[in-house]
MDAnalysis code that builds the backbone (N, CA, C; Angstrom):
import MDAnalysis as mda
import numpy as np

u = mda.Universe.empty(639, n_residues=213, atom_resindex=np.repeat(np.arange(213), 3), trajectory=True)
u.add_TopologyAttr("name", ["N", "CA", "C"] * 213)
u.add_TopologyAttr("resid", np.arange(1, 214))
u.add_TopologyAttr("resname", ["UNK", "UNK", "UNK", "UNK", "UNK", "UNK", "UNK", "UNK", "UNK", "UNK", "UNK", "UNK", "UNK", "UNK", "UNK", "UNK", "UNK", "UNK", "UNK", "UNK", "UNK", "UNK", "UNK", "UNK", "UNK", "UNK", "UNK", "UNK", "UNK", "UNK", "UNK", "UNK", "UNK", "UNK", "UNK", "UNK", "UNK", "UNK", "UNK", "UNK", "UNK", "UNK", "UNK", "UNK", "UNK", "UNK", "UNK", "UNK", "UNK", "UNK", "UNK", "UNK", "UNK", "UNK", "UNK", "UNK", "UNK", "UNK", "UNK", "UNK", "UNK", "UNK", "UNK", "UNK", "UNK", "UNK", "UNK", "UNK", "UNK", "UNK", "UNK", "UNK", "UNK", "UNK", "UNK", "UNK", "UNK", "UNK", "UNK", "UNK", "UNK", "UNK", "UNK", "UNK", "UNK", "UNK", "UNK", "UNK", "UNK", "UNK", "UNK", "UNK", "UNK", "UNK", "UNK", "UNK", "UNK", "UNK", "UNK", "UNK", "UNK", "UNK", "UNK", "UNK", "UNK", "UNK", "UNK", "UNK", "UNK", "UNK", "UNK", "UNK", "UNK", "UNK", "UNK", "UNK", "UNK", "UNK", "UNK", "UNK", "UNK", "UNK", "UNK", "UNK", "UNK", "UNK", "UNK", "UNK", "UNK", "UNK", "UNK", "UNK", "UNK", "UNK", "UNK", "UNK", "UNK", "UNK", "UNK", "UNK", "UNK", "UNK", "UNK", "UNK", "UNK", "UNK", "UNK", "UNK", "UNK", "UNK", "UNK", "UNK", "UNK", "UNK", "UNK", "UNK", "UNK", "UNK", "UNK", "UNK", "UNK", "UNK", "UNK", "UNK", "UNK", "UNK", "UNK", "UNK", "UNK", "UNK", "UNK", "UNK", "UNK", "UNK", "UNK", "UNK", "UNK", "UNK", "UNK", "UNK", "UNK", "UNK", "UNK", "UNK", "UNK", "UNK", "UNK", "UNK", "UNK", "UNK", "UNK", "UNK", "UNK", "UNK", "UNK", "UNK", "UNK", "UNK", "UNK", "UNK", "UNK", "UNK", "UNK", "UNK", "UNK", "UNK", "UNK", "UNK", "UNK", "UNK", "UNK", "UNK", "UNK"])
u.atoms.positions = np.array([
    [0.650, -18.184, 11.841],
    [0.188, -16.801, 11.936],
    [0.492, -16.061, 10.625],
    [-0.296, -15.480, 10.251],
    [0.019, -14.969, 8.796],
    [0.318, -13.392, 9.242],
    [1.176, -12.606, 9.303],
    [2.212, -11.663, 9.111],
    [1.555, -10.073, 8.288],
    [0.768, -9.450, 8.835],
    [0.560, -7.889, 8.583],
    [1.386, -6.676, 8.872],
    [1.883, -6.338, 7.744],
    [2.251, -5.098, 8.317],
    [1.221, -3.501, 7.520],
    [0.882, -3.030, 8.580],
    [0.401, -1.656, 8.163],
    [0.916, -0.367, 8.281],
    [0.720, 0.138, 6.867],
    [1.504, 1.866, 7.025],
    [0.169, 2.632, 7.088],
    [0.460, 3.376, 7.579],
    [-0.367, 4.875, 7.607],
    [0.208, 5.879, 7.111],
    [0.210, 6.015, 6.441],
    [0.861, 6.851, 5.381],
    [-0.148, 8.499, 5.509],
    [-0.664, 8.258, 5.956],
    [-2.113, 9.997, 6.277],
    [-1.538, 10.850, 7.274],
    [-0.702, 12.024, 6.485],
    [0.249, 12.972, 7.186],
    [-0.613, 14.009, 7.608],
    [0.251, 14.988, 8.708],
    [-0.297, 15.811, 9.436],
    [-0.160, 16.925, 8.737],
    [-0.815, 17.691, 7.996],
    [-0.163, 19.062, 7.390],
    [-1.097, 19.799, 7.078],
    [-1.329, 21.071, 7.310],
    [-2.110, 21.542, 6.787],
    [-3.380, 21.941, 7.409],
    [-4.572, 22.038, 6.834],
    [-5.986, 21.497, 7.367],
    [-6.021, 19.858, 7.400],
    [-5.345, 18.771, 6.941],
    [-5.640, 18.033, 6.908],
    [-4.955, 16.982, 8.034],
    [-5.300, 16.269, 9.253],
    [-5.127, 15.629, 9.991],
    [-4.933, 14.343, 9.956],
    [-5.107, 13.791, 8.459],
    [-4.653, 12.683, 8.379],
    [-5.927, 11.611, 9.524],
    [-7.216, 12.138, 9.612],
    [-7.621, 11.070, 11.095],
    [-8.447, 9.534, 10.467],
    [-8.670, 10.439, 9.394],
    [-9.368, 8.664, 8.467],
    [-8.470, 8.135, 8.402],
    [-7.274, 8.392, 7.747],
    [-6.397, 7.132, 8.012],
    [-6.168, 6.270, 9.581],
    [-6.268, 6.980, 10.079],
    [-5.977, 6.823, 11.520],
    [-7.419, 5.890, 12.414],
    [-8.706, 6.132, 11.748],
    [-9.450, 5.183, 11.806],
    [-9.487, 4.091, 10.980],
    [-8.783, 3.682, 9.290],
    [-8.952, 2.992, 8.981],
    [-8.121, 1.512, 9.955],
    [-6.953, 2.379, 10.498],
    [-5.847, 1.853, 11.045],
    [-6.540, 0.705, 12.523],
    [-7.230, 1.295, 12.809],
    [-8.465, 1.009, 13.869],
    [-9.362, 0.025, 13.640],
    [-9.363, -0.044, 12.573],
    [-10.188, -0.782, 11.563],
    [-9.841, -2.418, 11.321],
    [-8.351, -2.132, 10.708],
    [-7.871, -3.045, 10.466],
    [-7.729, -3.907, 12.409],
    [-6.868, -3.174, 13.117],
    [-6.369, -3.516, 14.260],
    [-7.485, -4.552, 15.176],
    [-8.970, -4.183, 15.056],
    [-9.935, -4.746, 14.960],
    [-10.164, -6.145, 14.350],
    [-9.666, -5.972, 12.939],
    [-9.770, -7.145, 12.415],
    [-8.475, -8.246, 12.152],
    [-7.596, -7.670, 12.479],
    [-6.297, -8.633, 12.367],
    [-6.222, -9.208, 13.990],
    [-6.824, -9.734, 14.138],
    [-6.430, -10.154, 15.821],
    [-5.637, -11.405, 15.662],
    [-4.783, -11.753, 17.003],
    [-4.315, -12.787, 17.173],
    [-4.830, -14.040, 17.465],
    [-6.385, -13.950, 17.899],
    [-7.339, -15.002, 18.264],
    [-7.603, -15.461, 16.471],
    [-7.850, -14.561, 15.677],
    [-8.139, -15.345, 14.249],
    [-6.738, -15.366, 13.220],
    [-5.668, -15.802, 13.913],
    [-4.465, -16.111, 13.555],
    [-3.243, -15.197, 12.697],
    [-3.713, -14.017, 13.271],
    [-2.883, -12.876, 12.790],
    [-1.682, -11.943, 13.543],
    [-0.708, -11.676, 13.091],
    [0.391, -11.029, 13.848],
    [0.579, -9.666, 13.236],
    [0.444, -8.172, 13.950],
    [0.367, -7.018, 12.939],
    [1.310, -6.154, 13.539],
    [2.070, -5.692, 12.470],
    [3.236, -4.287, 12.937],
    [2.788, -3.533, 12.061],
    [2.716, -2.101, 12.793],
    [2.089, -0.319, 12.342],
    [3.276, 0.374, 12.304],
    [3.193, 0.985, 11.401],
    [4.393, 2.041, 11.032],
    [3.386, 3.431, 10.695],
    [3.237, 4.264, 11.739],
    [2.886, 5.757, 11.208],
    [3.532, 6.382, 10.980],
    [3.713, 7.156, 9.173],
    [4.633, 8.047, 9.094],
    [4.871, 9.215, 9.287],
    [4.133, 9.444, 10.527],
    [4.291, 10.944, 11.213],
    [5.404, 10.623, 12.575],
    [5.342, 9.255, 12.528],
    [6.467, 9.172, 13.767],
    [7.644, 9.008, 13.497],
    [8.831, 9.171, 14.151],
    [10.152, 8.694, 13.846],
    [10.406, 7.271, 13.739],
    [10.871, 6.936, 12.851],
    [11.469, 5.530, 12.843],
    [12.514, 5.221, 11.891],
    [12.775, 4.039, 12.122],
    [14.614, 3.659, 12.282],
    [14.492, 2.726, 10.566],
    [15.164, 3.242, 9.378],
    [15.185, 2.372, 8.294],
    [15.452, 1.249, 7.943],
    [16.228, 0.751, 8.859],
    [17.023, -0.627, 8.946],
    [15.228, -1.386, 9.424],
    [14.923, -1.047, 10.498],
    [13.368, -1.369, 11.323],
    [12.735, -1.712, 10.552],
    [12.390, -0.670, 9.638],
    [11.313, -0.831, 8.222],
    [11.330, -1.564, 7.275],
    [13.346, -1.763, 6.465],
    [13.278, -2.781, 6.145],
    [12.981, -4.254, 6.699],
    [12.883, -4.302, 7.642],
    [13.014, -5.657, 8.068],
    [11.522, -5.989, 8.381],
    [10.696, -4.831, 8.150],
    [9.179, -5.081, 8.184],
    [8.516, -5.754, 6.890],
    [9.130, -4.923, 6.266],
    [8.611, -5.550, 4.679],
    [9.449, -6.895, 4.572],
    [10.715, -7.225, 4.633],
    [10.690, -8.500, 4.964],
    [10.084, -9.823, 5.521],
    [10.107, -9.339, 6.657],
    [8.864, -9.871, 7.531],
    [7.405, -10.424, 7.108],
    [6.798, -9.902, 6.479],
    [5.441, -9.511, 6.714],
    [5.045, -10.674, 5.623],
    [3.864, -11.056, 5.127],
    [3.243, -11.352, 4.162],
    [3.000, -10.722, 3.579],
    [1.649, -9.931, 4.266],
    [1.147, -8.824, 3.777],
    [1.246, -7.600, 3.907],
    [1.621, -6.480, 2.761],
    [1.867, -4.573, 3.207],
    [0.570, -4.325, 3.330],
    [0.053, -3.432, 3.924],
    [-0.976, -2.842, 3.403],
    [-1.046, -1.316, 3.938],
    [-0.850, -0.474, 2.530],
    [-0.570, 1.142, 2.612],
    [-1.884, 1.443, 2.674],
    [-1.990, 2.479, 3.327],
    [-3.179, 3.619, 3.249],
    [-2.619, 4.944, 3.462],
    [-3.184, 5.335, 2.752],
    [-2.856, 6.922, 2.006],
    [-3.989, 7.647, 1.301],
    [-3.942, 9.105, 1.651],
    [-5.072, 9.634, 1.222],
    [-3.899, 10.357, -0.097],
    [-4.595, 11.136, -1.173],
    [-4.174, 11.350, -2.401],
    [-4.319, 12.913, -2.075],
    [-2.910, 13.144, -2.160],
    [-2.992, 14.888, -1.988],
    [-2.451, 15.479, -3.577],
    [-2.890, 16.491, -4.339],
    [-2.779, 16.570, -5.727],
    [-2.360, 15.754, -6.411],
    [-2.814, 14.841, -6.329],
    [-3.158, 13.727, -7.319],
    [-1.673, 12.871, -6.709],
    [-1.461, 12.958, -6.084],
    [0.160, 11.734, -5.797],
    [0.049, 11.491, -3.822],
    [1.151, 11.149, -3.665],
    [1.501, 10.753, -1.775],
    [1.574, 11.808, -1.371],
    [1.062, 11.508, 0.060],
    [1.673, 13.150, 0.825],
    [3.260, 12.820, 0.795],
    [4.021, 14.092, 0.872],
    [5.586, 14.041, 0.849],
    [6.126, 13.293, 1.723],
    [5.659, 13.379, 2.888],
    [6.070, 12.493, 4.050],
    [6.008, 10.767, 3.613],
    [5.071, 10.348, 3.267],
    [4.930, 9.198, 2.899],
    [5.728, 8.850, 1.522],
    [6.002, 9.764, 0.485],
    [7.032, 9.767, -0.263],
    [8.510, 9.355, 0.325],
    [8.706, 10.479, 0.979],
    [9.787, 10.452, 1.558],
    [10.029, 9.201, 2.158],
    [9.242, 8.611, 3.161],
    [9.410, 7.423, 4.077],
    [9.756, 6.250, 2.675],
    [8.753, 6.191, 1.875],
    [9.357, 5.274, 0.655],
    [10.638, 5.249, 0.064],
    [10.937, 6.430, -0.942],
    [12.013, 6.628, -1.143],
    [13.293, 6.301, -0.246],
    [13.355, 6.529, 1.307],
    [13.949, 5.951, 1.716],
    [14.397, 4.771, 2.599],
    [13.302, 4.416, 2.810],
    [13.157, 2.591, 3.397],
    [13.494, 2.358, 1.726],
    [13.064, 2.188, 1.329],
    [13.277, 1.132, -0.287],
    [15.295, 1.452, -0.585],
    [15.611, 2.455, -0.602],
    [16.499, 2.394, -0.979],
    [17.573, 1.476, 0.025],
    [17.041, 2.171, 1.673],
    [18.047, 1.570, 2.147],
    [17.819, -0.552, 2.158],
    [16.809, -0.725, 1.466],
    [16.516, -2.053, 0.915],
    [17.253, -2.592, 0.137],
    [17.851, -1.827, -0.628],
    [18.752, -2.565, -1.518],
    [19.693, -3.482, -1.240],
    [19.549, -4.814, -1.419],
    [20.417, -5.809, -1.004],
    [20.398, -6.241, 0.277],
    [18.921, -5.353, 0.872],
    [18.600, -6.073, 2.284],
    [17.491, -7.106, 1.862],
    [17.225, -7.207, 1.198],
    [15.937, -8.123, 1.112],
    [14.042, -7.320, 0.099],
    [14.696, -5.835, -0.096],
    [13.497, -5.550, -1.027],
    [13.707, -5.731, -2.095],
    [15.256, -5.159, -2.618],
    [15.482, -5.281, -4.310],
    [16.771, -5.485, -4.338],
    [17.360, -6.116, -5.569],
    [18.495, -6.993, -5.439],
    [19.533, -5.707, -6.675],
    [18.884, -5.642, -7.625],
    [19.257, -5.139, -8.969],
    [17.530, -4.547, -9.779],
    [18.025, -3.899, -10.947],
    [16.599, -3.439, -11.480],
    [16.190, -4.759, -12.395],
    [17.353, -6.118, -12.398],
    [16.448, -6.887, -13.053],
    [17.415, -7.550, -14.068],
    [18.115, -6.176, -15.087],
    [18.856, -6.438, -16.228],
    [20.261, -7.227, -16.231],
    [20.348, -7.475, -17.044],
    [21.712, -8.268, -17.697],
    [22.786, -7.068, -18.138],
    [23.936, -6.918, -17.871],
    [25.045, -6.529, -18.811],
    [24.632, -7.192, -20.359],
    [24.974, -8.120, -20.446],
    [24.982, -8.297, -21.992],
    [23.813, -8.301, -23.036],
    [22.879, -8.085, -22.332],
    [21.385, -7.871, -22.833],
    [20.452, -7.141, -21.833],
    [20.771, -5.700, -21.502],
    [20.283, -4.607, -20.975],
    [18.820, -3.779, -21.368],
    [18.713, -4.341, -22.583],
    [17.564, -3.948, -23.573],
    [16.292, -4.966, -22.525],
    [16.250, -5.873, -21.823],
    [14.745, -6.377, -21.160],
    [15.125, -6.859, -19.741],
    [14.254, -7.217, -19.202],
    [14.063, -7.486, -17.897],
    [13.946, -6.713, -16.563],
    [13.494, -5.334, -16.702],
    [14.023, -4.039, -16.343],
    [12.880, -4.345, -14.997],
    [12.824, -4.283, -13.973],
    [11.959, -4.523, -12.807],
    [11.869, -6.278, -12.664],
    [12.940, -6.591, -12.797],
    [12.670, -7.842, -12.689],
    [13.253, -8.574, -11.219],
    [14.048, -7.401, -10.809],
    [15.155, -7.701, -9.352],
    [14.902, -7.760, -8.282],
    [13.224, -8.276, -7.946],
    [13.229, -7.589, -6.760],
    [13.363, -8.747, -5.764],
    [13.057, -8.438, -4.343],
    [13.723, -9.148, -3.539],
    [12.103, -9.619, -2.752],
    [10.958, -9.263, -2.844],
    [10.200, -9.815, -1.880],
    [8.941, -10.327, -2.769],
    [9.445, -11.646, -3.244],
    [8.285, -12.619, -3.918],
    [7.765, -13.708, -2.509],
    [6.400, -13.845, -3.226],
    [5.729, -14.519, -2.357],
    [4.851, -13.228, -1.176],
    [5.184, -12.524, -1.159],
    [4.349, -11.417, -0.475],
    [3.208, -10.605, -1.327],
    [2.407, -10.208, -0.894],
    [1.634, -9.451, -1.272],
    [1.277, -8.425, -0.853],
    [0.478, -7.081, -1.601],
    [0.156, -5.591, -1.195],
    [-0.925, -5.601, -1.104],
    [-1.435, -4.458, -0.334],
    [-3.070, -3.857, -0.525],
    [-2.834, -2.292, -0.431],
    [-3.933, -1.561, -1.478],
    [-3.773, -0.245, -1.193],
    [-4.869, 0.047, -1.021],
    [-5.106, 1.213, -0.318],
    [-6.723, 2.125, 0.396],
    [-5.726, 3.227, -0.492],
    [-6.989, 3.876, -0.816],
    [-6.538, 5.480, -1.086],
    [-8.087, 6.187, -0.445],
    [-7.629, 7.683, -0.042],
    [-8.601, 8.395, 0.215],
    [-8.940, 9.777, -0.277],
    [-10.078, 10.421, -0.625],
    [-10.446, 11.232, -1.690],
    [-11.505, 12.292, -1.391],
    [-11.099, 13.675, -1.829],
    [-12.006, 14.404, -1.491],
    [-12.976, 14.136, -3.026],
    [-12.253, 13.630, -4.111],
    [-13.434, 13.701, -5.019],
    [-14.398, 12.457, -5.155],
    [-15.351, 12.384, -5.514],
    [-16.471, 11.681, -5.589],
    [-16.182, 9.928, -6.554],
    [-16.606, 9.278, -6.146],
    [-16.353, 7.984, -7.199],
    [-16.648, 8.107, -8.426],
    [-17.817, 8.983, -8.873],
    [-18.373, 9.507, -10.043],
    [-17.604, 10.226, -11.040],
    [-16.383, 11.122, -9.819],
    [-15.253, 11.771, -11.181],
    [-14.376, 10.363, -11.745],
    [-14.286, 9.461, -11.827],
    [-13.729, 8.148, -12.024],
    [-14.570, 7.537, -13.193],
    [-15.704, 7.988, -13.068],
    [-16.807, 6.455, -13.765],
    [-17.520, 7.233, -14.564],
    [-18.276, 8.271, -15.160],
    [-18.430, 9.093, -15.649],
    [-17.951, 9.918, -16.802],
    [-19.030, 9.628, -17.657],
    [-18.092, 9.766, -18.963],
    [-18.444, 11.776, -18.943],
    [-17.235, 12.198, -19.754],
    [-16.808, 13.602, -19.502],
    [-16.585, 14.165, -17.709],
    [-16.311, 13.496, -16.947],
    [-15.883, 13.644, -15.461],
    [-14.356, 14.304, -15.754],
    [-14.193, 14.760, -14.540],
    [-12.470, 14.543, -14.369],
    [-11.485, 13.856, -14.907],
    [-11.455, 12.453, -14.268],
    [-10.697, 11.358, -14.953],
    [-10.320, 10.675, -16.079],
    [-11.535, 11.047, -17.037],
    [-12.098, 10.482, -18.284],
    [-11.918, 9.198, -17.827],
    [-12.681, 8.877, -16.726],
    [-12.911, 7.237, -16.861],
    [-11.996, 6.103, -16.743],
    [-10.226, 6.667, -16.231],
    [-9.567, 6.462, -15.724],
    [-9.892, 5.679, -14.428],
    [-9.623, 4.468, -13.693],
    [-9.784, 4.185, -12.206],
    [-8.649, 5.009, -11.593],
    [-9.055, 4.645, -10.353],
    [-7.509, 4.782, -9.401],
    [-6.597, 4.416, -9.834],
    [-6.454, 2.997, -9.873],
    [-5.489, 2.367, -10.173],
    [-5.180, 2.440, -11.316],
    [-5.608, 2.462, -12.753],
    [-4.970, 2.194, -13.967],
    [-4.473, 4.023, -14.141],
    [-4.586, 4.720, -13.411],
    [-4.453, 6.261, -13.528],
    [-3.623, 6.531, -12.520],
    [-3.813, 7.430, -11.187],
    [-3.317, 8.053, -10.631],
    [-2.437, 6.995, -9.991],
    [-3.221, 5.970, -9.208],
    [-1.681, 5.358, -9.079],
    [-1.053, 4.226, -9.347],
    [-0.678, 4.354, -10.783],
    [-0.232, 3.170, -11.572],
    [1.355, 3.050, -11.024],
    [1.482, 4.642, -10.878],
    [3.381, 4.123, -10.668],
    [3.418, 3.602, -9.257],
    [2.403, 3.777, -8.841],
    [2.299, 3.338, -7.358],
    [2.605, 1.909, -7.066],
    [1.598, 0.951, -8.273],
    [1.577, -0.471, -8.528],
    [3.060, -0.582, -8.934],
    [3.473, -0.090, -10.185],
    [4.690, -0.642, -10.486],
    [5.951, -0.624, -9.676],
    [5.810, 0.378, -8.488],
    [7.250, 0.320, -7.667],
    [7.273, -0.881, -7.202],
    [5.975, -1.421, -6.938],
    [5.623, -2.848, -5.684],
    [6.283, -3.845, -6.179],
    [5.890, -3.691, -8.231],
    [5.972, -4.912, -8.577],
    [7.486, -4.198, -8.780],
    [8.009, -3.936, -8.854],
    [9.454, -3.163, -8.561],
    [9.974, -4.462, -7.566],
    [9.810, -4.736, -6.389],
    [9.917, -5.467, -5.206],
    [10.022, -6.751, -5.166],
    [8.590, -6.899, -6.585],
    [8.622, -8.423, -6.354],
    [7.244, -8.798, -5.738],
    [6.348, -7.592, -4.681],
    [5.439, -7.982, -4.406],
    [4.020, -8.292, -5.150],
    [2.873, -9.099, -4.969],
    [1.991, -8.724, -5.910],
    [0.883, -8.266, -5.383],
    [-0.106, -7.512, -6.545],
    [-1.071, -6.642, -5.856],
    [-2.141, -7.330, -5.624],
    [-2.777, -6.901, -4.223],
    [-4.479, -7.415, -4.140],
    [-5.218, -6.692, -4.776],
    [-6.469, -7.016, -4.721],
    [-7.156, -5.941, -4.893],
    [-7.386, -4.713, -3.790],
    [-7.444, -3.593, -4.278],
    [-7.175, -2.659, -3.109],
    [-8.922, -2.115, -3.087],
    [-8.747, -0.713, -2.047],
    [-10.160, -0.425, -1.417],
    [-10.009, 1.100, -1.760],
    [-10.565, 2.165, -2.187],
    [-10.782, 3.478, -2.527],
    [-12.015, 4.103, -1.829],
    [-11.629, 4.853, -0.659],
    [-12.552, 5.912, 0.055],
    [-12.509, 7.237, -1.135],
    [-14.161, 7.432, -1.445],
    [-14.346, 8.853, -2.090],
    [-15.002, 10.200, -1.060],
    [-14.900, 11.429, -1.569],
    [-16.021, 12.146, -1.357],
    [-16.231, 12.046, 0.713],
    [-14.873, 12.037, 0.889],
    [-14.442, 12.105, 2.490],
    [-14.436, 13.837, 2.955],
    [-14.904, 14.596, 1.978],
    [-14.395, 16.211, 3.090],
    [-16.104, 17.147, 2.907],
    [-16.555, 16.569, 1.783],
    [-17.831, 16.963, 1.752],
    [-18.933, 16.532, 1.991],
    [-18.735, 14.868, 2.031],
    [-19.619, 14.056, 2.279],
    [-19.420, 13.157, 2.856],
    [-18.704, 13.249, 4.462],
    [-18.017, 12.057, 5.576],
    [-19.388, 12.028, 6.483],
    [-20.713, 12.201, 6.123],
    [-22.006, 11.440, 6.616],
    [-21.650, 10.627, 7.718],
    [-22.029, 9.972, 8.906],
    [-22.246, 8.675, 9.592],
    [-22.208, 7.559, 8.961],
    [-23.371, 7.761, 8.028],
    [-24.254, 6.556, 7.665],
    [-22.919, 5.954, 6.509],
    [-22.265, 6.791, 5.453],
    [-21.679, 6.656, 4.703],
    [-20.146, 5.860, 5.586],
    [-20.042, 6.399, 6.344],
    [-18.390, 5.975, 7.211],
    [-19.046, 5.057, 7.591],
    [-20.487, 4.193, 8.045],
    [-20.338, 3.200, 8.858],
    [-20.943, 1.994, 7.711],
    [-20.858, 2.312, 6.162],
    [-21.240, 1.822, 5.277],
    [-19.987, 1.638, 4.593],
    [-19.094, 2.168, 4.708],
    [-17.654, 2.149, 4.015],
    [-17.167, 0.928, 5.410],
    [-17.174, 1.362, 6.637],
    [-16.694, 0.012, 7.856],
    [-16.920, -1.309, 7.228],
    [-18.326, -1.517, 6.811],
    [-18.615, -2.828, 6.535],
    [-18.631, -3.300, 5.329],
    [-18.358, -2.389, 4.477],
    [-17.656, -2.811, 3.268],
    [-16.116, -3.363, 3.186],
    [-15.584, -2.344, 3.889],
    [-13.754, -2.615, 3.974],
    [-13.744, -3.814, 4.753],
    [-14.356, -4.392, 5.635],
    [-14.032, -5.435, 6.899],
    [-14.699, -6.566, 5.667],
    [-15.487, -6.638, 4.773],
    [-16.081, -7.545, 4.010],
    [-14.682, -8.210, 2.870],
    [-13.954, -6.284, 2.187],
    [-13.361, -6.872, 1.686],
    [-12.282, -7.364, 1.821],
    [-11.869, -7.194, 3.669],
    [-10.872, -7.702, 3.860],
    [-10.704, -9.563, 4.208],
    [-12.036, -9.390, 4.460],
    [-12.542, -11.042, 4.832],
    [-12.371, -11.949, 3.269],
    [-13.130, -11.086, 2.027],
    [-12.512, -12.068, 1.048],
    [-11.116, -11.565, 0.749],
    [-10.714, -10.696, 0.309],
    [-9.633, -10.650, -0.381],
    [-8.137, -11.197, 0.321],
    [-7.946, -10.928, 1.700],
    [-6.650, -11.280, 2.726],
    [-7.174, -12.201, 3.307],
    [-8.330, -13.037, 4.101],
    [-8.332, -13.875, 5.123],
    [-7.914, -15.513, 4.529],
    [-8.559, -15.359, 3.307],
    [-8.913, -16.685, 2.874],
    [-7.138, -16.761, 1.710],
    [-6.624, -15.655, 1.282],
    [-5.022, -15.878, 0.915],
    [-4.601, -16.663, 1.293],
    [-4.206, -17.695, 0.272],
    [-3.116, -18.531, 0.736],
    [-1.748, -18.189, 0.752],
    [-0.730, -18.223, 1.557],
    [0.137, -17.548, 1.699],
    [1.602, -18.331, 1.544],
    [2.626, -18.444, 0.883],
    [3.294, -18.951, 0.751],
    [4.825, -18.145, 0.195],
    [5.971, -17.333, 0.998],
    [6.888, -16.417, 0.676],
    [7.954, -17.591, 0.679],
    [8.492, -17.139, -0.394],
    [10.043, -17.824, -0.833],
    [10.813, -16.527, -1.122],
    [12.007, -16.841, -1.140],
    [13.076, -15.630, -1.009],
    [13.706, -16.129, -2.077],
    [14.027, -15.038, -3.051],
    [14.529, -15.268, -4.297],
    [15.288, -14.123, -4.408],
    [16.763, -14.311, -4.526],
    [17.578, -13.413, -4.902],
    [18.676, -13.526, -6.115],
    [17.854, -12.543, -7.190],
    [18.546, -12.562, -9.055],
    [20.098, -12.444, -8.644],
    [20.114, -12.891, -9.372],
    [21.921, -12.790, -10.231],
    [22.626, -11.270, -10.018],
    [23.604, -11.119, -9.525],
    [24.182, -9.555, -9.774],
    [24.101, -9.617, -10.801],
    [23.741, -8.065, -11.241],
    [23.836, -7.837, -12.482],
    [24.678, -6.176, -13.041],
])
């Protein structure tokens, strides 16, 4: 059984209800079944839950896979928060060991400590702006992606961990233009790319824990 865990990271605040996340979540749950050899634990971070729990999810799992919509340009706080502190209380549970370095040669290896190799990530992000502020020369972004832009530090905490990245999935243009046709064209895109990118993974976690340092 290959090992999912999903966050929902799409907080309640505001005007915003967080409910796309909450269908992507639907989405997945759909497609991770136990008949096509899958085992899945959900963590919503609007609910209470226990840190010790969480670590032992990311342990667990093969695969993370966050979804999060992008509130001024970063995480909602809540989903911050839930990071910041599952990860920490990780330390020396099995997410991160040390940042990597040596005492006697402190100058390299700086993210090198982490504790969950052999696993892998996926990220969804979700967006009131258009794919076009991304790709578009004089846009917003200047042509920046998601990923090599807004959330690069996002990637590097993972590889912080040890985990490595899939390719991830980016919902645009969700508050002005959440159409039918468009949400049930984004369904069969995401279920496509979850079929290549996670089904066919070969999966193989070893536990590697660096040197105190």
């Amino acid at each position: 059984m290959t090992k999912i865990f999903i966050i929902n990271g799409g907080q309640h605040f505001a005007h915003s209800g967080g409910k796309f996340n909450q269908t992507l979540v639907q989405w997945d749950k759909s497609f991770f079944t136990s008949l096509d050899g899958f085992e899945v634990q959900i963590t919503d971070i609007n609910e209470p839950y226990d840190l010790e729990e969480e670590v032992s999810k990311f342990v667990w799992a093969d695969v993370v896979i966050y979804h999060t919509p992008v509130w001024w340009f970063g995480l909602p706080h809540k989903f911050k928060e839930y990071l910041d502190t599952v990860f920490t209380a990780g330390h020396r549970k099995g997410i991160y060991y040390s940042d990597g370095r040596k005492r006697e040669n402190p100058e390299i290896n700086y993210g090198t400590g982490g504790s969950l190799h052999g696993r892998h990530y996926m990220l969804t992000t979700t967006w009131n702006a258009p794919e076009t502020a991304f790709t578009l020369p004089g846009e917003f972004f200047d042509q920046n992606s998601v990923d090599e832009g807004v959330m690069f530090g996002f990637h590097r905490m993972n590889a912080f961990t040890g985990m490595k990245q899939l390719e991830g999935f980016h919902f645009h243009d969700l508050e002005k233009n959440a159409r039918p046709d468009r949400i049930q064209d984004y369904f069969e895109r995401y279920t496509s790319h979850l079929a290549e990118t996670i089904q066919s993974l070969p999966l193989t976690i070893t536990e590697e824990k660096p040197e105190l340092c």
